[in-house]
C-alpha positions as CSV (number, residue, x, y, z in Angstrom):
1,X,-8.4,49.4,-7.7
2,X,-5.9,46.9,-6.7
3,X,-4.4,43.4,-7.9
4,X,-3.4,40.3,-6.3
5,X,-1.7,36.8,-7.5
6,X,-3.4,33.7,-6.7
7,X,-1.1,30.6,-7.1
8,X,-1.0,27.6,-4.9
9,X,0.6,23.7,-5.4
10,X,4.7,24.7,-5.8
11,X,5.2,21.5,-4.5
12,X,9.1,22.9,-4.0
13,X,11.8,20.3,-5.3
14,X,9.0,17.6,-6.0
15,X,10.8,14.7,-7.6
16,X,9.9,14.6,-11.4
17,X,8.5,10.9,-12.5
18,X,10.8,9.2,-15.2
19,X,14.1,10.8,-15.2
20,X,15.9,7.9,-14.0
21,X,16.1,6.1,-17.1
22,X,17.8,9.2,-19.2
23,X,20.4,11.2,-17.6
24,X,20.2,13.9,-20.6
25,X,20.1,17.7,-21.0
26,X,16.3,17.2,-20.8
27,X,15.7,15.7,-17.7
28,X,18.7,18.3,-15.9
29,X,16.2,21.3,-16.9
30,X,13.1,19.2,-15.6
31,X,14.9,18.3,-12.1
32,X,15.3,21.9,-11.7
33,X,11.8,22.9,-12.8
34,X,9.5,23.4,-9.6
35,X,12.6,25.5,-8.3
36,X,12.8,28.0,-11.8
37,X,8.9,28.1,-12.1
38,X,9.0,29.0,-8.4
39,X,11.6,32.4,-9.5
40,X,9.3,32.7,-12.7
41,X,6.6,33.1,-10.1
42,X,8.4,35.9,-8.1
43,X,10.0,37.5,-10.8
44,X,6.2,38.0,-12.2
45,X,4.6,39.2,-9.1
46,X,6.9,41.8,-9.1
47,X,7.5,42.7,-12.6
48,X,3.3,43.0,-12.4
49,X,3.4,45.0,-9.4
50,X,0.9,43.2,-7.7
51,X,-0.4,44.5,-4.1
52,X,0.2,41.6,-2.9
53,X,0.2,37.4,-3.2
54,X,-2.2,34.5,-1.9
55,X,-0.8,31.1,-1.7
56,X,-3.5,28.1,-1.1
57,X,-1.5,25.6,-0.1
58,X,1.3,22.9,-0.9
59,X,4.2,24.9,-0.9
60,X,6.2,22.1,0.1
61,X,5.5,18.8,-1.4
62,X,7.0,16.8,1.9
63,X,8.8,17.4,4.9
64,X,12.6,18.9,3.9
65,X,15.5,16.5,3.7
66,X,18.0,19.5,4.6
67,X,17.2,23.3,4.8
68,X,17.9,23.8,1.3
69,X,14.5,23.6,0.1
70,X,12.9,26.2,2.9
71,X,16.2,28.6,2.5
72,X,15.0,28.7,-1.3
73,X,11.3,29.7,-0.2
74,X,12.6,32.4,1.9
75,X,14.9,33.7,-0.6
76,X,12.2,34.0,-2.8
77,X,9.7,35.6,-0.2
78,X,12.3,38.3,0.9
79,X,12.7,39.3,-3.1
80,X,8.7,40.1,-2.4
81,X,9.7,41.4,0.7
82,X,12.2,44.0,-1.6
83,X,9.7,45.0,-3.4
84,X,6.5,45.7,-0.7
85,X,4.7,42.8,-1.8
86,X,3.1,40.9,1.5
87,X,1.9,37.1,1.1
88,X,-0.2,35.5,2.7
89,X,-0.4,31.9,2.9
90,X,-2.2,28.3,4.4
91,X,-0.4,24.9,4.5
92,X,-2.2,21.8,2.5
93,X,-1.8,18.4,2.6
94,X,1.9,18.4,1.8
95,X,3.2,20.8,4.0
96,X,1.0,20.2,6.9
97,X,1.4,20.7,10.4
98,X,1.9,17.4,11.2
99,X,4.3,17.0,7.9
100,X,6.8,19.1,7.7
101,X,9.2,18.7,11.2
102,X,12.0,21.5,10.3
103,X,11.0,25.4,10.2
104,X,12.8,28.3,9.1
105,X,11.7,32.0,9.9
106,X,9.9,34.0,7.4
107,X,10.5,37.1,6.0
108,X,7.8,40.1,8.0
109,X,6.1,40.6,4.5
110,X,4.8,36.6,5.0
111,X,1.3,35.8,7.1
112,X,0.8,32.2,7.7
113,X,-2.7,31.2,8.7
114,X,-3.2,29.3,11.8
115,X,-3.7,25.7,11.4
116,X,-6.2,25.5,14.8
117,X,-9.3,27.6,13.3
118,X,-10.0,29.8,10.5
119,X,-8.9,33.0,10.6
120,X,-9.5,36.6,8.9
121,X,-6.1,38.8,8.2
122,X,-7.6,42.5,7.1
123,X,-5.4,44.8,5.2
124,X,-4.6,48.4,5.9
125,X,-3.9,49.7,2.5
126,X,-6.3,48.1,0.6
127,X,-10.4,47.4,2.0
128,X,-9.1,43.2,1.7
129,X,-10.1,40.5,4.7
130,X,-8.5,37.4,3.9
131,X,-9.7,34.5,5.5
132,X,-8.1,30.8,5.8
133,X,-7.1,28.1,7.5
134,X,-3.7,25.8,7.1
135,X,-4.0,22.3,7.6
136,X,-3.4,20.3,11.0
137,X,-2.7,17.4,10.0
138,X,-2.5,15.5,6.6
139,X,-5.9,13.7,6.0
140,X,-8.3,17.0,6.8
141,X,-11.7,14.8,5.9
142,X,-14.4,17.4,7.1
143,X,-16.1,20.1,5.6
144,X,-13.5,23.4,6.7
145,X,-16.3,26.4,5.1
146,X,-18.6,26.4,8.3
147,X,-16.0,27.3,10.5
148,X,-15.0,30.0,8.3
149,X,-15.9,33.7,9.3
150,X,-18.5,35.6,8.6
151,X,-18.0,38.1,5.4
152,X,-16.5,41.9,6.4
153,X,-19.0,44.0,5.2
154,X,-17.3,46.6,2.8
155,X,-14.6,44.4,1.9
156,X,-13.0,42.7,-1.1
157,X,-13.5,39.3,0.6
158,X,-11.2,36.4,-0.3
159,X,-11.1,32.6,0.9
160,X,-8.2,30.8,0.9
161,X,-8.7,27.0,1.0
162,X,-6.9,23.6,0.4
163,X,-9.9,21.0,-1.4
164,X,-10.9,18.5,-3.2
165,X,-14.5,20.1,-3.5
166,X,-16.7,17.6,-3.5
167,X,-13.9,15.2,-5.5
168,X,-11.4,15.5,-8.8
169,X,-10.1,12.2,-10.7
170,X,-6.4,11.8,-9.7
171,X,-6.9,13.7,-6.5
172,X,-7.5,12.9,-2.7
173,X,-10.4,13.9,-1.3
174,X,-9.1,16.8,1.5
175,X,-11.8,19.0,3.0
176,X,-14.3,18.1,1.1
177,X,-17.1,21.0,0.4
178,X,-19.7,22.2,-2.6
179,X,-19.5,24.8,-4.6
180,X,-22.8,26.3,-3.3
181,X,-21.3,26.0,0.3
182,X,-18.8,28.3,-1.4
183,X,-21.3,30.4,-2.6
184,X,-23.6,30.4,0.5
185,X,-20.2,32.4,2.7
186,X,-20.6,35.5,0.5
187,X,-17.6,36.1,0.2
188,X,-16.2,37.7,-3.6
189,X,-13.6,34.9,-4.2
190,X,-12.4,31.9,-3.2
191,X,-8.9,31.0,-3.8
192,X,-8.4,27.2,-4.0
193,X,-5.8,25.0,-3.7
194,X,-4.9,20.9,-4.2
195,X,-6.1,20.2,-7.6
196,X,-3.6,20.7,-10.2
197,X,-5.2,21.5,-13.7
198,X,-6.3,24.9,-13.3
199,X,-10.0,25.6,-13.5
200,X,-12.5,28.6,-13.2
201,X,-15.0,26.5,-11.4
202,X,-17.9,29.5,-10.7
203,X,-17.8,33.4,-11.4
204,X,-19.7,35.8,-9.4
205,X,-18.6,35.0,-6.9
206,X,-15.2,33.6,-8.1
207,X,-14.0,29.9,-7.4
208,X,-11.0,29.3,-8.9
209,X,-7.9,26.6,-9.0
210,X,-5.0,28.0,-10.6
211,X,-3.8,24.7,-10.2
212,X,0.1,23.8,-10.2
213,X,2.8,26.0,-11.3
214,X,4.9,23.2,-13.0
215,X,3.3,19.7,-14.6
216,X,5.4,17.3,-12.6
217,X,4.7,13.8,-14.4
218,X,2.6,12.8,-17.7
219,X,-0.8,13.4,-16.7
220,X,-0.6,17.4,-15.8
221,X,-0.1,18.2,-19.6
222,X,-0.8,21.2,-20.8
223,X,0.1,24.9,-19.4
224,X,0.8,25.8,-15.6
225,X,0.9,28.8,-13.9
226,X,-1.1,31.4,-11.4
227,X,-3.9,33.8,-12.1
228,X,-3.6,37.6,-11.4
229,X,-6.6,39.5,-10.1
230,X,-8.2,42.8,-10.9
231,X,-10.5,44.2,-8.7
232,X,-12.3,48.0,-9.2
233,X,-13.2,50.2,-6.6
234,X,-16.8,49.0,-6.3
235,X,-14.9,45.6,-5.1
236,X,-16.0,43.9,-8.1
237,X,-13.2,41.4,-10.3
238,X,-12.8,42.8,-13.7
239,X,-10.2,40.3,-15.0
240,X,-9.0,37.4,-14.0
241,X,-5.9,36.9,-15.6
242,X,-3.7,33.7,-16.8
243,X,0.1,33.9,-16.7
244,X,2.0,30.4,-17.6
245,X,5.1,29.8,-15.5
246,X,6.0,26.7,-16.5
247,X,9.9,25.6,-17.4
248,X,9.0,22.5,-19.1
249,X,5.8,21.1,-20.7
250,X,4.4,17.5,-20.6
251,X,2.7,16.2,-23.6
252,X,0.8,12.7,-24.2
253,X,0.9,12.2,-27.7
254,X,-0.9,9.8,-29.8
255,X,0.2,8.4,-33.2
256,X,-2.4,6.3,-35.1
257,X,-0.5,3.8,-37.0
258,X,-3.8,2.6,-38.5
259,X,-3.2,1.5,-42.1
260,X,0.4,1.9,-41.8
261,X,2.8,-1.3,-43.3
262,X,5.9,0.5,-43.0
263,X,8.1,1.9,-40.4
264,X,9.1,4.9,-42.2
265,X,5.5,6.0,-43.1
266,X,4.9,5.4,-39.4
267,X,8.5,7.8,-38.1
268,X,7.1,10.1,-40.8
269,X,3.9,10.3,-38.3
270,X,6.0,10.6,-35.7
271,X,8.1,13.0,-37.3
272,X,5.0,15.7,-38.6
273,X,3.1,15.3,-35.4
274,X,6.0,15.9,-33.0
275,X,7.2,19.0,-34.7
276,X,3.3,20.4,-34.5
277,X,3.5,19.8,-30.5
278,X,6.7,21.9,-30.1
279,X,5.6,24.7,-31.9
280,X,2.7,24.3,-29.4
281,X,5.0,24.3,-26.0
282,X,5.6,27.9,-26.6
283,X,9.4,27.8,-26.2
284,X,9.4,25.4,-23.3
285,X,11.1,21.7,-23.0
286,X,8.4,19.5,-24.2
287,X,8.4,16.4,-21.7
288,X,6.6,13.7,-24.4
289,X,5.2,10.6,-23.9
290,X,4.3,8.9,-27.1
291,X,1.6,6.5,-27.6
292,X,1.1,4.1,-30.5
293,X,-1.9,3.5,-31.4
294,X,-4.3,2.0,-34.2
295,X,-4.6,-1.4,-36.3
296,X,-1.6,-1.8,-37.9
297,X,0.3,-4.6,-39.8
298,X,3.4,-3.6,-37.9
299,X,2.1,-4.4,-34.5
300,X,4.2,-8.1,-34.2
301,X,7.3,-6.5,-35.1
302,X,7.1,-3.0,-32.6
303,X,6.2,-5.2,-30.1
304,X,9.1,-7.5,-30.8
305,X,11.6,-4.7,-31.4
306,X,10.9,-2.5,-29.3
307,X,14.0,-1.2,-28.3
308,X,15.1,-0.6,-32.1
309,X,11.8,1.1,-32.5
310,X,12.7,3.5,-29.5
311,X,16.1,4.4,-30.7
312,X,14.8,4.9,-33.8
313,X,12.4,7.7,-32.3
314,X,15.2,9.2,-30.2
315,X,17.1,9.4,-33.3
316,X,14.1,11.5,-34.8
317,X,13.8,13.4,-31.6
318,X,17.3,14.5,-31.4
319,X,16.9,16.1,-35.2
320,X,14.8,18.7,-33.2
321,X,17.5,19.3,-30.6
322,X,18.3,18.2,-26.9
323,X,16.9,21.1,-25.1
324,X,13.5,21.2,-27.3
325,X,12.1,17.5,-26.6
326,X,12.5,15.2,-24.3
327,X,11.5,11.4,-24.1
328,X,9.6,10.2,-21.1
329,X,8.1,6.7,-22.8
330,X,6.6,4.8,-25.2
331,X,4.0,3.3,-25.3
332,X,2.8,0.7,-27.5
333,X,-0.8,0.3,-28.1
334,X,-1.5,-1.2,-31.7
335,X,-3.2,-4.2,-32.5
336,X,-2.7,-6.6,-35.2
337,X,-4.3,-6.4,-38.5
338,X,-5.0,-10.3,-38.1
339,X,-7.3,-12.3,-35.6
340,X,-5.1,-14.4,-33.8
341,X,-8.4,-16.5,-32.8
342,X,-9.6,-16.4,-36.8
343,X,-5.6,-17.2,-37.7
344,X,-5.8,-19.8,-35.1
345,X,-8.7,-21.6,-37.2
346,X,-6.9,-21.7,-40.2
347,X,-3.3,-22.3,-39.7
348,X,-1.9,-25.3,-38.0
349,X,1.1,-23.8,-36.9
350,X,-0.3,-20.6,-35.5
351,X,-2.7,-22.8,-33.7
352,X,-0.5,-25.1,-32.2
353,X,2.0,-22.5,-31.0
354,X,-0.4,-20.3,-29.0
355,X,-2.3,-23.7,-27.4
356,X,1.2,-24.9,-26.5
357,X,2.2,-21.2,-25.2
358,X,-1.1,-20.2,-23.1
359,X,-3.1,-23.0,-22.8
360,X,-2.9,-23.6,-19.1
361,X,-2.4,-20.0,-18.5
362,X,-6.0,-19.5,-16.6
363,X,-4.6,-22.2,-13.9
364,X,-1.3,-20.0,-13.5
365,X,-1.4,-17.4,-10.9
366,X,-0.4,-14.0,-11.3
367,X,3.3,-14.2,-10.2
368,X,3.9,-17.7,-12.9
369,X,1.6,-16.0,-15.2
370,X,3.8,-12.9,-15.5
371,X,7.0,-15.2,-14.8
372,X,5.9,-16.8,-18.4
373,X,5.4,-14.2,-20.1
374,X,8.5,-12.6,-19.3
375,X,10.2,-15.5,-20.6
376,X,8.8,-14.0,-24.6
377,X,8.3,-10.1,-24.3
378,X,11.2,-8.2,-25.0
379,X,12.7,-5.7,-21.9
380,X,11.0,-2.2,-22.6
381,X,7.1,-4.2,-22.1
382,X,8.7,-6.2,-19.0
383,X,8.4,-3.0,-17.2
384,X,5.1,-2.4,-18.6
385,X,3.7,-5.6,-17.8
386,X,4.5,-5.3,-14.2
387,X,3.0,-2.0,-14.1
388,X,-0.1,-2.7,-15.7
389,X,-0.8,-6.6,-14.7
390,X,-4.4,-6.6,-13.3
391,X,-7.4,-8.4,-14.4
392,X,-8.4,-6.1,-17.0
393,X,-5.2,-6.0,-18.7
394,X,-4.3,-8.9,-18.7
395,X,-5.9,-10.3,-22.1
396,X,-3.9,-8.0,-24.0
397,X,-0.8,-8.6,-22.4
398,X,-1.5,-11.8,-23.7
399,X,-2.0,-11.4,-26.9
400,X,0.4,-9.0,-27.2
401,X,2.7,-11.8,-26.4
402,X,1.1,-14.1,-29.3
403,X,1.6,-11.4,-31.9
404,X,5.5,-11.8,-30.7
405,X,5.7,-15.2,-30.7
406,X,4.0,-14.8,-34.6
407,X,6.6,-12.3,-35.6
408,X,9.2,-14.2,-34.4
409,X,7.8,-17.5,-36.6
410,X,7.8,-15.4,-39.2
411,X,10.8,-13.7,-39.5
412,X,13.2,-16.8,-37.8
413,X,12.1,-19.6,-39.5
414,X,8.3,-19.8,-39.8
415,X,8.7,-20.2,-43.6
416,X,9.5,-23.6,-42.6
């Protein structure tokens, strides 16, 4: 029997998206994150005892600014080294060939595979052929698992890979391939790298993503880590085992605000379900983005302030403590309780404000359109707009815009 790790995507001093706008004790543990979940990542390999590691790809998330970041991956490969724990490794996308310009020497205990062919690395103390192949160049477009070689009969066979398969949302597509061409090699397990949320994709034989070992921006939510391998003496995988190594954790959360007239019933919402998702980050720095959603009678006055609303939320967040919860965004997506088109009809004011406010705005072009509107919405939806301004998105921007204008009738004067 023996045991390997299978991790892949460290992405090594990746920049984290959205720390910029808070300089907090938060977003200090996050900018460290892909550096501690790399040592978590060590520290469990050999507190495990594993035979030995398989990295598929991505250790690098660029080409180094200094030597820092590859001094930090040798550090942590001659710990393994310490310990009798050989790697062996392939370069993907990130850290191909072509990419990364500066090199450093690796510990003996590391195997790189050559990025001209595939290649098969057989292993004296254990009946292991490993085969793989790092990437050239950045864009790999063809279909690598034909050039692999042929399975070594009486071995525990294992692929290593960097791929898309045949294509994940949120992904490029990088040597592109099917799971049955996976299948058709023969070999007893695949080891995949380049997607991020891990994924058992096929048992018997085993493809599997253990995706990346720290969620670097809101839409890798959830855990991240590596898988550890069991494999009994009649070469067959008896468990394949999840280990989180994650510092912090992101989180999209959703509030409905549906039915809600009051701000405190709605930071009461905020309150309850916030506390429910820290409980769930099992002792890690919850990284939150919070999404408002639902019908609502206070959508006019979020939208309008916003930035009240936000400090009102931080205020709530900081109850739970600095190093528990931290704030990535808000963002607002209510709508009003009213028809603006049905108010329109029945109120003179209402009607004449939004004709005067938007009714030339199909003749504006994009930059006068958002020029315009940036004239009404307050700061924190600026940013927004500019992000999300695109023919689809625009309607709502707009009337998100109206429901502003409303509020402010409302509350400054509209009684007249």
């Amino acid at each position: 029997m023996f045991r390997f790790l299978h991790t892949a995507d460290l992405h090594l001093d990746s920049p984290l998206r959205g720390l910029a706008a808070r300089v907090v004790v938060g977003s200090q543990v996050l900018l460290g994150a892909s550096r501690k979940a790399f040592e978590n990542l060590i520290s469990l390999a050999i507190s495990e005892k594993v035979d030995f590691l398989v990295i598929a790809g991505d250790v690098y998330d660029g080409d180094w600014k200094g030597y820092e970041t590859g001094l930090f991956f040798v550090r942590g490969m001659a710990r393994l080294l310490r310990a009798g724990i050989p790697v062996y490794l392939i370069s993907g996308n990130h850290d191909a060939a072509s990419v990364i310009t500066k090199t450093l020497a690796l510990p003996e205990n590391v195997s790189v595979f050559s990025s001209r062919s595939p290649s098969t690395h057989t292993l004296d103390r254990w009946p292991v052929a490993i085969h793989g192949m790092s990437f050239p160049r950045r864009a790999v477009d063809e279909n690598l698992v034909p050039k692999y070689p042929a399975l070594v009969d009486g071995k525990f066979n294992i692929g290593l890979l960097h791929t898309s398969l045949a294509g994940r949302e949120g992904h490029d597509t990088y040597a592109p391939c099917s799971v049955d061409d996976l299948v058709g090699k023969g070999y007893h397990y695949w080891a995949l790298g380049h997607i991020h949320q891990p994924e058992i994709v096929h048992e018997a034989p085993w493809i599997v993503y253990p995706g990346n070992i720290q969620g670097r921006h809101s839409r890798e939510t959830g855990p991240r880590g590596c898988r550890i391998v069991t494999v009994d003496d009649d070469l067959a995988v008896t468990d394949c085992a999840w280990h989180s190594l994650d510092i912090a954790r992101w989180e999209v959360l959703t509030i409905d605000a549906a039915g809600l007239d009051a701000h405190e019933a709605l930071y009461d919402r905020i309150r309850s379900s916030v506390s429910k998702a820290i409980s769930e980050a099992d002792e890690r720095l919850l990284a939150l983005r919070l999404v408002i959603s639902g019908v609502t009678a206070l959508h006019g006055a979020l939208l309008s302030h916003q930035d009240q609303f936000e400090a009102e939320v931080q205020a709530i967040l900081e109850s739970f403590g600095g190093d528990l919860v931290w704030l990535e965004k808000i963002r607002l997506k209510t709508r009003p309780l009213i028809d603006l088109k049905e108010l329109a009809e029945s109120d003179e004011l209402t009607r004449i404000v939004l004709e005067a406010q938007f009714a030339n705005s199909s003749a504006l072009s994009d930059s006068e359109a958002i020029a315009a509107l940036l004239k009404v919405l307050p700061p924190p939806l600026c940013s927004d707009l500019q992000e999300d301004w695109n023919g689809s998105a625009q309607t709502a921007i707009y009337e998100d815009a109206q429901a502003i204008i409303l509020d402010r009738l409302r509350t400054k004067g509209g009684e007249s």
